[in-house]
N, C-alpha and C positions, 0 to 999 in steps of 0.2 A: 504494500500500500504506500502511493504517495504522499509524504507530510510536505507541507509548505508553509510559510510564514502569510499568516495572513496581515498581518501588518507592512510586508511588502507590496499589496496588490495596488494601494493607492498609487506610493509610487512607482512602478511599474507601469501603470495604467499612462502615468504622466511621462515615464520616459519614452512610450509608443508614442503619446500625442507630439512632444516635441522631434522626436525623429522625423514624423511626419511631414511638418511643418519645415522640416530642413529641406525637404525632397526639392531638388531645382528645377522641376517642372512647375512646383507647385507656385513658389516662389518668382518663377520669368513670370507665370501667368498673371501674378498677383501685382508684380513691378510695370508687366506691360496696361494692367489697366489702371495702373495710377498712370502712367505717361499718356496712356491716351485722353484719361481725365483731362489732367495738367492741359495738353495742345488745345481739348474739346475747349475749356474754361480762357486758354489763352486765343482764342479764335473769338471767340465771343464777345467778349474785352475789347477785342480788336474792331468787331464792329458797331458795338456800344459807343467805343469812343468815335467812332464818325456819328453815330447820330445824336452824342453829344457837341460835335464840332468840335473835336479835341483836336487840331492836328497836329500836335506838338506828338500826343502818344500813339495816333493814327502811324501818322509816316512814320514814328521813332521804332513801330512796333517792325517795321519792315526790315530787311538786309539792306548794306547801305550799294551793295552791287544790285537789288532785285529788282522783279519786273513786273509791272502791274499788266494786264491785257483786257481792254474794258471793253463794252458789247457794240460798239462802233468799230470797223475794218480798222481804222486808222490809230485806233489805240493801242499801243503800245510802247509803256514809257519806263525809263529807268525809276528807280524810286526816286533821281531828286526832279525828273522831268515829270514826276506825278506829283510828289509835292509843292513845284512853283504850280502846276494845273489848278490842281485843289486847295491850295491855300484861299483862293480869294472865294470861295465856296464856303468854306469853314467860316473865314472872319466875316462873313455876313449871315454866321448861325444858321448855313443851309446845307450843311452835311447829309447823307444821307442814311437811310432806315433799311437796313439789309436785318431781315428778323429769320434765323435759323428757324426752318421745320423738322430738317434732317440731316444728318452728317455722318460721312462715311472715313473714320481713319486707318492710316494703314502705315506700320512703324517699321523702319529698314531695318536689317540685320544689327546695323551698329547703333542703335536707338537713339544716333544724334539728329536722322535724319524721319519727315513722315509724310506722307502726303494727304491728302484728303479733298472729297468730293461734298457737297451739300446744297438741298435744296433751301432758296430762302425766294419769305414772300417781301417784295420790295416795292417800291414807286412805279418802277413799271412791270407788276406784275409777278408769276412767277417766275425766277431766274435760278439758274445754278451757278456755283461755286464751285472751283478746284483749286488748290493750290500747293504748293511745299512748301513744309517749313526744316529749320533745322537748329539745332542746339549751339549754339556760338559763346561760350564764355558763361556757362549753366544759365542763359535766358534763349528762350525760343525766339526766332525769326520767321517772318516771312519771306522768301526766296521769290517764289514765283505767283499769282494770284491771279486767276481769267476768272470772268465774269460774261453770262452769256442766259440772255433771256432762251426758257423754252417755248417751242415750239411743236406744238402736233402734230405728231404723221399727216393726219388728213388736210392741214391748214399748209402745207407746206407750199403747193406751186401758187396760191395766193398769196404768200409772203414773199415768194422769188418773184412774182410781177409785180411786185410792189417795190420794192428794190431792184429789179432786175437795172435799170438804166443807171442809179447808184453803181450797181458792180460790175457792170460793163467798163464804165471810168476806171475803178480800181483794178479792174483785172487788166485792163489794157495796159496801162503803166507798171504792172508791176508784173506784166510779160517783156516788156518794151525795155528791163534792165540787164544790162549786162551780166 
């Protein structure tokens, strides 16, 4: 017959739990969704402070190499050529209202870097979001950020005739480049 210490079983019990809890799967899992928190909350932030007309933490929240790509062909700005654009927007308290529905993160191997997709309901409508961010000196960056209203399958060759004489100009100049 087996004897056992029953005053060992508490702790026993407790040295399965903390072994457990050391498991490194258990642990990336637990580390990858505080980082995706962290990006989710610092995304947010990000556009909060536009539709506070912040742009000191707007632009500041971006990489000072990054790229904004806004839902006109022709946008496409470095972040200080998006901060002279939008400065004079903000100092007349008209920033805009980008309100997340949903967001999709997605965290690189090296966890400095993440990308993400989301839909938000905005001024003109429904638009999505995509962007990259990355970890620079333990504060997150914006790298890169497009912005691009949706459009329905079915609405689509009404919105190309509506535009179409718009992107004929652009498409022609920007075949017309070396």
């Amino acid at each position: 017959m087996c004897k056992f210490n029953v005053k060992l079983i508490p702790a026993t019990a407790y040295l399965i739990f903390l072994i457990q809890g050391c498991n490194p799967d258990h642990s990336r899992l637990m580390n990858d969704t505080e980082l995706i928190t962290g990006i989710d909350g610092f995304i947010s932030e990000w556009h909060q402070s536009a539709a506070n007309s912040d742009h000191t933490k707007y632009i500041g929240a971006m990489a000072v190499d990054g790229i904004y790509i806004g839902t006109d062909a022709t946008e496409l700005w470095t972040t200080k050529e998006f901060g002279e654009w939008s400065k004079p927007y903000f100092d007349k308290k008209r920033g805009w209202n980008l309100v997340k529905l949903d967001r999709h993160i997605y965290l690189g191997a090296d966890k400095r870097t993440a990308w993400f997709d989301e839909l938000l309901d905005t001024g003109m409508g429904l638009c999505r979001g995509s962007g990259v961010v990355q970890k620079v000196n333990g504060n997150w960056q914006i790298c890169q950020y497009v912005l691009s209203p949706t459009i329905p399958n079915e609405l689509i060759s009404q919105v190309k005739s509506l535009k179409s004489s718009r992107d004929s100009i652009i498409i022609n100049a920007l075949k017309s480049k070396p």
